[in-house]
mmCIF file as gemmi writes it, N, C-alpha and C atoms, coordinates in Angstrom:
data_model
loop_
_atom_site.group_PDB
_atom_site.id
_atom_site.type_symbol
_atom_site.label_atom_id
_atom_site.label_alt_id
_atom_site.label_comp_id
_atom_site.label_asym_id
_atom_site.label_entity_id
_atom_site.label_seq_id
_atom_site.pdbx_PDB_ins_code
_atom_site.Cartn_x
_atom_site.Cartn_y
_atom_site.Cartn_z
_atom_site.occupancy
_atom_site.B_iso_or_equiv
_atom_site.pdbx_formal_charge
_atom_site.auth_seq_id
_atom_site.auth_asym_id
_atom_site.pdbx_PDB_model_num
ATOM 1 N N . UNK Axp A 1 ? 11.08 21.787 -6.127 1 0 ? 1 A 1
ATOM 2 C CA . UNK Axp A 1 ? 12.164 20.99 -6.666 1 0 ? 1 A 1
ATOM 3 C C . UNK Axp A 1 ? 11.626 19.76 -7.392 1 0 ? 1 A 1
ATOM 4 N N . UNK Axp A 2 ? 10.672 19.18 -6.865 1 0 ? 2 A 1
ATOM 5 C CA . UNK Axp A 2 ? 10.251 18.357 -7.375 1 0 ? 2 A 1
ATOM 6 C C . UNK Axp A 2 ? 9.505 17.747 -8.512 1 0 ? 2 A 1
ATOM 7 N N . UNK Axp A 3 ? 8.435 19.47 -8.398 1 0 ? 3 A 1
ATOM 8 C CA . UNK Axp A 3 ? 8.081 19.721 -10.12 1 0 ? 3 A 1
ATOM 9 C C . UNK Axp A 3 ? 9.158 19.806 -11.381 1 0 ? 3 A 1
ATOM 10 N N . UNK Axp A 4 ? 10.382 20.45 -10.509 1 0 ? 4 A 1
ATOM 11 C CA . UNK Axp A 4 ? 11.344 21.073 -11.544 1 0 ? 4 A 1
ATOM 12 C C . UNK Axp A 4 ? 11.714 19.718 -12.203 1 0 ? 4 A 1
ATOM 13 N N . UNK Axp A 5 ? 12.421 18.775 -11.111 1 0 ? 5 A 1
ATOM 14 C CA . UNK Axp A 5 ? 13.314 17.688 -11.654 1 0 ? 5 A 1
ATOM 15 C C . UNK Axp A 5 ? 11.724 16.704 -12.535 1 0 ? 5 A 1
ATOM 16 N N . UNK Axp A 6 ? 10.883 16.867 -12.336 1 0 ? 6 A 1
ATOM 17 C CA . UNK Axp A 6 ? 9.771 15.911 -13.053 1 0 ? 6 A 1
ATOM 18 C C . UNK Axp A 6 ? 9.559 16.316 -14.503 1 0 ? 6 A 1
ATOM 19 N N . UNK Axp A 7 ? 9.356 17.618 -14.169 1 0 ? 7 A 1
ATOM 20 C CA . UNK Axp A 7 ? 9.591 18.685 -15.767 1 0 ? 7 A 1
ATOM 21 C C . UNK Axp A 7 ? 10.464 18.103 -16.639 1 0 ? 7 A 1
ATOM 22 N N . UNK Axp A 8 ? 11.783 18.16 -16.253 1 0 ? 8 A 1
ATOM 23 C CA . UNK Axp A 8 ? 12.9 17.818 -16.924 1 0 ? 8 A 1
ATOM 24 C C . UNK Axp A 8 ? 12.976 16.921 -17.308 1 0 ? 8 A 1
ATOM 25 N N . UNK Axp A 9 ? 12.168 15.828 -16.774 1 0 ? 9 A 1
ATOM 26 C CA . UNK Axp A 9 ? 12.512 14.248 -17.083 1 0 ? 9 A 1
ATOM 27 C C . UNK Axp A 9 ? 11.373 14.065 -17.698 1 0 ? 9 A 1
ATOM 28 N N . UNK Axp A 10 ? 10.19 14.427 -18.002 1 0 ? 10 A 1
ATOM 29 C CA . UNK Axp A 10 ? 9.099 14.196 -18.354 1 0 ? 10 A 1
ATOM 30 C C . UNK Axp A 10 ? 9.566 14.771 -19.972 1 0 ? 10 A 1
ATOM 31 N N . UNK Axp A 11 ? 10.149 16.011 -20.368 1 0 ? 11 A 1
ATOM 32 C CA . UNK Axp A 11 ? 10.845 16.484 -21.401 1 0 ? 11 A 1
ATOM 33 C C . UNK Axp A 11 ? 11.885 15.817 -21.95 1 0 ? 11 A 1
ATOM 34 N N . UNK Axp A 12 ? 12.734 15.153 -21.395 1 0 ? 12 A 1
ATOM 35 C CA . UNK Axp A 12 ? 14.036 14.499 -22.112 1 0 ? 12 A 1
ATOM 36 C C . UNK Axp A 12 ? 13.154 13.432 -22.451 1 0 ? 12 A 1
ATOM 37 N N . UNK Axp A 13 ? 12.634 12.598 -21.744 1 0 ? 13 A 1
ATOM 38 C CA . UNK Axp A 13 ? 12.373 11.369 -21.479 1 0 ? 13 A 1
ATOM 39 C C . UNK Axp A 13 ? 10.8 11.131 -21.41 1 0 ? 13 A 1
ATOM 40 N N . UNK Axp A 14 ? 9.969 11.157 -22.957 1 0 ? 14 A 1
ATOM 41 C CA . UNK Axp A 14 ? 8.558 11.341 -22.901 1 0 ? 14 A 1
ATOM 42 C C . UNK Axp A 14 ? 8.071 10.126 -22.236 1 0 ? 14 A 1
ATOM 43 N N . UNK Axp A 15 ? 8.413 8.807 -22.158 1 0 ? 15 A 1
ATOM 44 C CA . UNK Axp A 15 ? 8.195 7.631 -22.256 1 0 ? 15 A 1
ATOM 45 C C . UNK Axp A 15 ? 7.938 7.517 -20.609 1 0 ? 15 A 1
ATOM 46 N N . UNK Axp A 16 ? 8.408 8.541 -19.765 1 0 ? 16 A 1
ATOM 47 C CA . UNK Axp A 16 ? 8.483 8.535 -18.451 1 0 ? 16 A 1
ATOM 48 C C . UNK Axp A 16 ? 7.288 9.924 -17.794 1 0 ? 16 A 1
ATOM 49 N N . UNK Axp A 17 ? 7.025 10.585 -19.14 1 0 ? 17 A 1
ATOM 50 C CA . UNK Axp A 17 ? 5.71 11.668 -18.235 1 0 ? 17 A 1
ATOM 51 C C . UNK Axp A 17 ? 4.803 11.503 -17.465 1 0 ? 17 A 1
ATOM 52 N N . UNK Axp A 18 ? 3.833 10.398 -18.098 1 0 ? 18 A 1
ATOM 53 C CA . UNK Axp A 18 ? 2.859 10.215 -16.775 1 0 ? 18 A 1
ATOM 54 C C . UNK Axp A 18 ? 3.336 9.547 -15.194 1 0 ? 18 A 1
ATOM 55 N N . UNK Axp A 19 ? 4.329 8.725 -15.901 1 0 ? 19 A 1
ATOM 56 C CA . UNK Axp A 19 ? 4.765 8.22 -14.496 1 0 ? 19 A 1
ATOM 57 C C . UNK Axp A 19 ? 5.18 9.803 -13.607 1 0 ? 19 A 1
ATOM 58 N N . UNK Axp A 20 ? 6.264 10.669 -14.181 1 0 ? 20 A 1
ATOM 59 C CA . UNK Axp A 20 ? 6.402 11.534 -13.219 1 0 ? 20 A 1
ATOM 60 C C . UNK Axp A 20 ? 5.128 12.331 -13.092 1 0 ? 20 A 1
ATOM 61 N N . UNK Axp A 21 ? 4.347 12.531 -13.831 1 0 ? 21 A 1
ATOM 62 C CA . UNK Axp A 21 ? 3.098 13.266 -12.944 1 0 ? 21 A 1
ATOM 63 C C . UNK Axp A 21 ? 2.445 12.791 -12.134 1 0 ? 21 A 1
ATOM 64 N N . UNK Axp A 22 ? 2.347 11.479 -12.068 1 0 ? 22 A 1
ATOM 65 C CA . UNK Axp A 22 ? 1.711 10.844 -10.917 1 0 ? 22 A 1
ATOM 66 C C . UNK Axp A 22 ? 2.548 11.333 -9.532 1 0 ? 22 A 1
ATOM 67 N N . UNK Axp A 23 ? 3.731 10.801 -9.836 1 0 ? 23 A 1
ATOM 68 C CA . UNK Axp A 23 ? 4.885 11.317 -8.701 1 0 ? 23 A 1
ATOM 69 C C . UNK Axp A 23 ? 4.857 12.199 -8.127 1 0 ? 23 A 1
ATOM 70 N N . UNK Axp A 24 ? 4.89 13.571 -8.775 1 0 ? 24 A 1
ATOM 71 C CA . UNK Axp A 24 ? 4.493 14.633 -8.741 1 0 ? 24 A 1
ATOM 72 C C . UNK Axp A 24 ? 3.415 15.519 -7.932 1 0 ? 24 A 1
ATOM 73 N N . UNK Axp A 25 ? 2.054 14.917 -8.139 1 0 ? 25 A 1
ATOM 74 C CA . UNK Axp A 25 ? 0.865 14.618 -7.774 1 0 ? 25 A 1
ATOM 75 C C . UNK Axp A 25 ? 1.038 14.45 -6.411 1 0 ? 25 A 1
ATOM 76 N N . UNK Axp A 26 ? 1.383 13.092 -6.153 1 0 ? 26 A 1
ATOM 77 C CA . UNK Axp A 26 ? 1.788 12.117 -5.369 1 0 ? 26 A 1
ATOM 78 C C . UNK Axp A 26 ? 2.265 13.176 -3.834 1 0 ? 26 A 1
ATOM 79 N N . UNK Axp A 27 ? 3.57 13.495 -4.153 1 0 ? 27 A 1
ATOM 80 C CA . UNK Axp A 27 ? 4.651 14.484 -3.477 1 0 ? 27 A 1
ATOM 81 C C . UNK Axp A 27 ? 3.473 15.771 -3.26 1 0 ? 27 A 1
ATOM 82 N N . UNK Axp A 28 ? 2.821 16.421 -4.152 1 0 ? 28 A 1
ATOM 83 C CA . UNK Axp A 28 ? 2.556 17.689 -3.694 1 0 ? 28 A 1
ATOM 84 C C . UNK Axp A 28 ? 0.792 17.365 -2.699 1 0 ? 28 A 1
ATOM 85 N N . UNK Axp A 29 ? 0.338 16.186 -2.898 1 0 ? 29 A 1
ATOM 86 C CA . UNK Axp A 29 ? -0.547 15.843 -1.877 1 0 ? 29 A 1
ATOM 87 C C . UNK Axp A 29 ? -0.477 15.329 -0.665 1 0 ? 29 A 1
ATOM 88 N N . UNK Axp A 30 ? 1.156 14.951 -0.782 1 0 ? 30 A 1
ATOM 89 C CA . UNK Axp A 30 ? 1.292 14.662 0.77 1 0 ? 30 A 1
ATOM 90 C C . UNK Axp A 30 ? 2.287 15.744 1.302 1 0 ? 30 A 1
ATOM 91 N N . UNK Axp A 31 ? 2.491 16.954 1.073 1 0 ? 31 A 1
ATOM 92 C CA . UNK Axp A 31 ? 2.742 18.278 2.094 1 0 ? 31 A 1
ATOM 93 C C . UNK Axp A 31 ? 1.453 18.969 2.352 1 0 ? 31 A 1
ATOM 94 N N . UNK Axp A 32 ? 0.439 18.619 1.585 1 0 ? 32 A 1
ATOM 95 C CA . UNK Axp A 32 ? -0.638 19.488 2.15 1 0 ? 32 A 1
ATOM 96 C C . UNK Axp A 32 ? -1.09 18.358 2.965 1 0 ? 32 A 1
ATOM 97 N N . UNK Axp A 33 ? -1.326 17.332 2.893 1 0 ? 33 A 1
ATOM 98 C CA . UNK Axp A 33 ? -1.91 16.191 3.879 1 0 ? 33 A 1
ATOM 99 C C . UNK Axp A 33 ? -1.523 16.164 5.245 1 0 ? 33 A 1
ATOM 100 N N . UNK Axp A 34 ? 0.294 16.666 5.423 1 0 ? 34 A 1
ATOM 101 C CA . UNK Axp A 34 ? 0.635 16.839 6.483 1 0 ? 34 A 1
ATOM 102 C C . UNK Axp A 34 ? 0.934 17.555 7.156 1 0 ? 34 A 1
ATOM 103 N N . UNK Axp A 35 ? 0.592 18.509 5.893 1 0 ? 35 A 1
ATOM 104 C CA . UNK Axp A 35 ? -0.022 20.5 6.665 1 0 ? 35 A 1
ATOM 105 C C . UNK Axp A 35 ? 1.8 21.152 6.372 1 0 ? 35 A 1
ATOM 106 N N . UNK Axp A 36 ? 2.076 20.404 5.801 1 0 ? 36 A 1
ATOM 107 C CA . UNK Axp A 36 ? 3.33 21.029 5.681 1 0 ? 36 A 1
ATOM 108 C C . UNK Axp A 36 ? 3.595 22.448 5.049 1 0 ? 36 A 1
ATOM 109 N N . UNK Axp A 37 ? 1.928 22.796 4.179 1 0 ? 37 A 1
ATOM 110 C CA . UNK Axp A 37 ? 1.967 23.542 2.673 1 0 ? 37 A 1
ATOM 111 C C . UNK Axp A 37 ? 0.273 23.644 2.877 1 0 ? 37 A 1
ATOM 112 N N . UNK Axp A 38 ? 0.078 24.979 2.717 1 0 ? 38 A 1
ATOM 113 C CA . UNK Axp A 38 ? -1.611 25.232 2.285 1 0 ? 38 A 1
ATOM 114 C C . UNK Axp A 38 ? -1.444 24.819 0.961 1 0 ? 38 A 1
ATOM 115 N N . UNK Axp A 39 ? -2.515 24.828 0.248 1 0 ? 39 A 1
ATOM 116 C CA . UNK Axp A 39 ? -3.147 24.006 -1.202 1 0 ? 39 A 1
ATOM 117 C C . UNK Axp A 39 ? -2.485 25.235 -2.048 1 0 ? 39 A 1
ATOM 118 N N . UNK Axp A 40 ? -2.706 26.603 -1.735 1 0 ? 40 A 1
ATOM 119 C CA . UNK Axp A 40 ? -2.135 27.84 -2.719 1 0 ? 40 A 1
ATOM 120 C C . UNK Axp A 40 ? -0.361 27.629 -2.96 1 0 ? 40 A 1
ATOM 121 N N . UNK Axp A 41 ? 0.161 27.342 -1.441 1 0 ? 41 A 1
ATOM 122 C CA . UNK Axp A 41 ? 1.367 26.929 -2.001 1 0 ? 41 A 1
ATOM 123 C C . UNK Axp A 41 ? 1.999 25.987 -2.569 1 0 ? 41 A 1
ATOM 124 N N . UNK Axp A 42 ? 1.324 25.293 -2.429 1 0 ? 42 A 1
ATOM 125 C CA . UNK Axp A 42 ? 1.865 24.218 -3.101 1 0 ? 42 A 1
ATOM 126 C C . UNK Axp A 42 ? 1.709 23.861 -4.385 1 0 ? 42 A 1
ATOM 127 N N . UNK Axp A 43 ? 0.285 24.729 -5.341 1 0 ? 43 A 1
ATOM 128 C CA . UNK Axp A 43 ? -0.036 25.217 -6.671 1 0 ? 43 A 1
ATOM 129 C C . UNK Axp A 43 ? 0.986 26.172 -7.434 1 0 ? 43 A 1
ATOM 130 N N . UNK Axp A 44 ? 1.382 27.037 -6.482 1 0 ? 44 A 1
ATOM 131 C CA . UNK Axp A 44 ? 2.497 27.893 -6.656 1 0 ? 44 A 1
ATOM 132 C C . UNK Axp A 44 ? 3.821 27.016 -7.124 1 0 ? 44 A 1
ATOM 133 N N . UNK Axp A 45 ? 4.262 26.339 -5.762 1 0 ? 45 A 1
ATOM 134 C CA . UNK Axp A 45 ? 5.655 25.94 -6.326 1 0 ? 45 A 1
ATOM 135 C C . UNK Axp A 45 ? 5.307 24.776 -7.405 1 0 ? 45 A 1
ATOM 136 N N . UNK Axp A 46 ? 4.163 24.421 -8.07 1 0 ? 46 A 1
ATOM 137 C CA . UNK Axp A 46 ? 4.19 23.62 -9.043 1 0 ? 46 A 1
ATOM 138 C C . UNK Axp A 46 ? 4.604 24.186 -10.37 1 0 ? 46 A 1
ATOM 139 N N . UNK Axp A 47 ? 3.547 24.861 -10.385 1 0 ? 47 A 1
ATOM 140 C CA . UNK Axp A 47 ? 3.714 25.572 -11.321 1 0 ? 47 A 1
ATOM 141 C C . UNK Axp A 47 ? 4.94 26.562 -11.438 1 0 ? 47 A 1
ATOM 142 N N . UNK Axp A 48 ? 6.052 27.269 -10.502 1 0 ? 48 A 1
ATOM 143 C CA . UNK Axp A 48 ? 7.062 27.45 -10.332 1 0 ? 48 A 1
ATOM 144 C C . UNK Axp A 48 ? 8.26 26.642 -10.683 1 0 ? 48 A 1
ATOM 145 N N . UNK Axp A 49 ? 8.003 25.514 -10.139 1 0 ? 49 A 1
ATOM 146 C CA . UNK Axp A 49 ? 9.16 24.573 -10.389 1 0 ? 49 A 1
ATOM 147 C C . UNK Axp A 49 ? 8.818 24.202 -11.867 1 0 ? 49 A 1
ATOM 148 N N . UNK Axp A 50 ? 7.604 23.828 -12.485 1 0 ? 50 A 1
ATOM 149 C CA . UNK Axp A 50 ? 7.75 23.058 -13.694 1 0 ? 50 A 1
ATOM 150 C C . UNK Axp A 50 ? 8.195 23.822 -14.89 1 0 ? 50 A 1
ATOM 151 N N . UNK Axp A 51 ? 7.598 25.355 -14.169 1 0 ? 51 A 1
ATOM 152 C CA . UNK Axp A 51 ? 8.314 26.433 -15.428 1 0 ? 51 A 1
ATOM 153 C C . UNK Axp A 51 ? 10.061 26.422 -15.193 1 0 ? 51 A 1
ATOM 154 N N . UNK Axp A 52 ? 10.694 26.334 -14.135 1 0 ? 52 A 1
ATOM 155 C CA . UNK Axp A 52 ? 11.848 26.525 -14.17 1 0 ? 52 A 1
ATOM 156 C C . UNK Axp A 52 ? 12.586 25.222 -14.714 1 0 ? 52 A 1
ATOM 157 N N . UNK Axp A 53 ? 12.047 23.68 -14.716 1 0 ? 53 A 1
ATOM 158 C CA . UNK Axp A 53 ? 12.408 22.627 -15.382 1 0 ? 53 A 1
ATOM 159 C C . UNK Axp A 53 ? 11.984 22.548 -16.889 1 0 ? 53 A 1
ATOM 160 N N . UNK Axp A 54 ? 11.192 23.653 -17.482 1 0 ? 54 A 1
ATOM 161 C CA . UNK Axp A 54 ? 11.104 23.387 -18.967 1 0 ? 54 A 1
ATOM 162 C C . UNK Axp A 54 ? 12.493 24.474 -19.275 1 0 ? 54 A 1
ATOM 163 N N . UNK Axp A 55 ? 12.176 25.764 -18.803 1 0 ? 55 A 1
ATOM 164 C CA . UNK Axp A 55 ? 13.336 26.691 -18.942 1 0 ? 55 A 1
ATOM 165 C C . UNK Axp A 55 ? 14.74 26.059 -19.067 1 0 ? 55 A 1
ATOM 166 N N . UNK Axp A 56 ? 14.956 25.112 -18.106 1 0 ? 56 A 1
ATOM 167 C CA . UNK Axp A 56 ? 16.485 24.338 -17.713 1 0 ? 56 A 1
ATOM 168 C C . UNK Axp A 56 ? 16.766 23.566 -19.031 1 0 ? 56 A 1
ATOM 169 N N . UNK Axp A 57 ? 15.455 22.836 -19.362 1 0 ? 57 A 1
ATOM 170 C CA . UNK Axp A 57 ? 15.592 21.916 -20.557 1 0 ? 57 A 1
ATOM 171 C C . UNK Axp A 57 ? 16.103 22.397 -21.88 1 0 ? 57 A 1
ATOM 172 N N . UNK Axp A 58 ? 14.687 23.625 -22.294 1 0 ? 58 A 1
ATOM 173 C CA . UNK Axp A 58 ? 15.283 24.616 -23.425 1 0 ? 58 A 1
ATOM 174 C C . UNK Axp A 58 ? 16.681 25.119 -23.345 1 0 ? 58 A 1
ATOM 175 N N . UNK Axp A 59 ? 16.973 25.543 -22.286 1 0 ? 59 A 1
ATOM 176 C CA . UNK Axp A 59 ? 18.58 26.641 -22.452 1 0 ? 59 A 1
ATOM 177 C C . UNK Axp A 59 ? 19.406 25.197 -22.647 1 0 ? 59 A 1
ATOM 178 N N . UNK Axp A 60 ? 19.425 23.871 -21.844 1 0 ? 60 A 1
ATOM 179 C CA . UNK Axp A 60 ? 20.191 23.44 -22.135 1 0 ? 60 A 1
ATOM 180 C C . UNK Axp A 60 ? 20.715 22.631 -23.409 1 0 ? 60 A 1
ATOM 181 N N . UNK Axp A 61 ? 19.059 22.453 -24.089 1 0 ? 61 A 1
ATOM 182 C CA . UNK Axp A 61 ? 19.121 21.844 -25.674 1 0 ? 61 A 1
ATOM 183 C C . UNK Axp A 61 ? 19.442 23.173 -26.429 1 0 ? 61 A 1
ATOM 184 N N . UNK Axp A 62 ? 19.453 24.393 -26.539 1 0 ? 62 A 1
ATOM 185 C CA . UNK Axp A 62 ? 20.044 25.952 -26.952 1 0 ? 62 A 1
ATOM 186 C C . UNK Axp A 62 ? 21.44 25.781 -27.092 1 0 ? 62 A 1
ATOM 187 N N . UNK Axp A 63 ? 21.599 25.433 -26.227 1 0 ? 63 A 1
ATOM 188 C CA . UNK Axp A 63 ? 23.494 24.828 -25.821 1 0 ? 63 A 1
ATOM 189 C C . UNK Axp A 63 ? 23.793 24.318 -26.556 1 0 ? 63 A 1
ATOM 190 N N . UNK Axp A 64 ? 22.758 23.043 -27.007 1 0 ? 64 A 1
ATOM 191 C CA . UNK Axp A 64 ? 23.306 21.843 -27.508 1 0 ? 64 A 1
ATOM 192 C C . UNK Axp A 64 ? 24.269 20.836 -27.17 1 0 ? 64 A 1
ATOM 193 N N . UNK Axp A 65 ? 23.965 21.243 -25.844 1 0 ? 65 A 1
ATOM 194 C CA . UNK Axp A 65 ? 24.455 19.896 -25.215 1 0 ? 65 A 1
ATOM 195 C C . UNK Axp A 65 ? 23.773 18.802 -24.476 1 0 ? 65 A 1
ATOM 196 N N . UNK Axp A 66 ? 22.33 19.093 -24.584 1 0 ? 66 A 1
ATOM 197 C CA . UNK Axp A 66 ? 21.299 18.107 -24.875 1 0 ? 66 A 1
ATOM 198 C C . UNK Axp A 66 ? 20.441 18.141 -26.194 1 0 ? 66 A 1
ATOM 199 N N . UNK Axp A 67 ? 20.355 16.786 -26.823 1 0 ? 67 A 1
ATOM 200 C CA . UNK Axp A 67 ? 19.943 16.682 -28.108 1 0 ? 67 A 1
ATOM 201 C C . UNK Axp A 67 ? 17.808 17.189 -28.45 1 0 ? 67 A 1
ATOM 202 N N . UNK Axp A 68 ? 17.842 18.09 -28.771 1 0 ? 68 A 1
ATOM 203 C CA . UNK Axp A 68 ? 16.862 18.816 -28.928 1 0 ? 68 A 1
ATOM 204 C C . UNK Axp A 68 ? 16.05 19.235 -30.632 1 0 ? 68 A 1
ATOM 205 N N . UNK Axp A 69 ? 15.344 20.145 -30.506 1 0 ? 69 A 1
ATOM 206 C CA . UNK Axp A 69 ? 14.499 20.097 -32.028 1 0 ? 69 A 1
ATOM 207 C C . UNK Axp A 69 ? 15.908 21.383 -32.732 1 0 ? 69 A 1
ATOM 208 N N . UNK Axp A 70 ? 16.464 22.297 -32.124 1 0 ? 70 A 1
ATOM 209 C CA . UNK Axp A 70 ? 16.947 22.795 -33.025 1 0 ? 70 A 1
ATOM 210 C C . UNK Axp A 70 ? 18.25 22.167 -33.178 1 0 ? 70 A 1
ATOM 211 N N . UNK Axp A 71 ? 19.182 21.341 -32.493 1 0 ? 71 A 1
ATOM 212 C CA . UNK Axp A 71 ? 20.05 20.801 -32.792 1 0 ? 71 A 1
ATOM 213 C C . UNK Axp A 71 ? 19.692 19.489 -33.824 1 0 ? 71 A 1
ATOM 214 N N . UNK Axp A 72 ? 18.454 19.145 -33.838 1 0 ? 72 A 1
ATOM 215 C CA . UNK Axp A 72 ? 18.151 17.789 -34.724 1 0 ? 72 A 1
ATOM 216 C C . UNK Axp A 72 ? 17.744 19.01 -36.316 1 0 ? 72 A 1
ATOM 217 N N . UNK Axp A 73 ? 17.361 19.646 -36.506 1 0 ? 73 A 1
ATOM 218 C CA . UNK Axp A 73 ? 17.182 20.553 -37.513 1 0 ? 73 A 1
ATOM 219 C C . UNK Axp A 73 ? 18.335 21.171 -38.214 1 0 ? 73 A 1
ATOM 220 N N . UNK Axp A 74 ? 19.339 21.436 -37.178 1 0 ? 74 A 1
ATOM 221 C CA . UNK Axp A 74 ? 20.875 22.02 -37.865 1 0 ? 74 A 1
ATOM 222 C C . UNK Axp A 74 ? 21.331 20.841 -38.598 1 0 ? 74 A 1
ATOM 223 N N . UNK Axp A 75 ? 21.314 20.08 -37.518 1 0 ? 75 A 1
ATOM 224 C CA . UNK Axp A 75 ? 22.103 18.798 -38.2 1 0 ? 75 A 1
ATOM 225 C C . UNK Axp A 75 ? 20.995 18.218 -39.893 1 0 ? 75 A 1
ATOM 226 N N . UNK Axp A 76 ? 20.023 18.425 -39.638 1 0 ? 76 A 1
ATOM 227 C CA . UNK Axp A 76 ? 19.234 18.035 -41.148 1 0 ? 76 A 1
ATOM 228 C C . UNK Axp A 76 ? 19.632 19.524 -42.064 1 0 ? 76 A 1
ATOM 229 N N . UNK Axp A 77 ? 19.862 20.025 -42.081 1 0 ? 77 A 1
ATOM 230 C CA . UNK Axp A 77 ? 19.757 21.252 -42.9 1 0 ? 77 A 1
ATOM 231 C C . UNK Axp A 77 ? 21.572 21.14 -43.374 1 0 ? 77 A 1
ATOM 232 N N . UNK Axp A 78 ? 22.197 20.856 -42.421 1 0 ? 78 A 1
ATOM 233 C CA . UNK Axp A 78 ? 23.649 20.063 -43.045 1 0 ? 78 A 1
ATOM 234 C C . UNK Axp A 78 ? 24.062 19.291 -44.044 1 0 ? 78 A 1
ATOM 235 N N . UNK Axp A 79 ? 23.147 18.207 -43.752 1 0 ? 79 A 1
ATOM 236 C CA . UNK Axp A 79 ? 23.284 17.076 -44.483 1 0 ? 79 A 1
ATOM 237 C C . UNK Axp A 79 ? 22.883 17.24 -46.057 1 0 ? 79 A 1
ATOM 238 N N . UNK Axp A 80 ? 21.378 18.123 -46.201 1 0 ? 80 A 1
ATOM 239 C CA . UNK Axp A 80 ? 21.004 18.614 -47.2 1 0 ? 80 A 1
ATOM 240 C C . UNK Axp A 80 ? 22.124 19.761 -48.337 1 0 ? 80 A 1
């Protein structure tokens, strides 16, 4: 979950990426620290979650109901 929601915000909101990867980082070194998660799983749900928070991002700028590269392109190809 945590990759996912970092994904997402790291994508809308570039100005905020490294901060969430640190976060990120952060969160997935302390379930293995407290044995909560072997090191494989917790590589897993990273990479799990961050694919499912770019996926969330794309379909939802597709929509266009978050402002994205093909909604900023329709709208230029309009105007022209």
């Amino acid at each position: 979950m945590t990759a996912g929601i970092a994904a997402a915000v790291a994508l809308t909101a570039p100005a905020l990426r490294w901060p969430m990867l640190v976060y990120t980082l952060l969160i997935a070194w302390s379930r293995i620290s407290f044995g909560a998660h072997y090191p494989l799983d917790t590589l897993a749900g990273l990479a799990i979650g961050a694919a499912g928070g770019w996926c969330a991002v794309r379909l939802v700028q597709a929509m266009e109901i978050l402002p994205g590269p093909s909604a900023v392109s329709r709208q230029t190809r309009r105007r022209s």
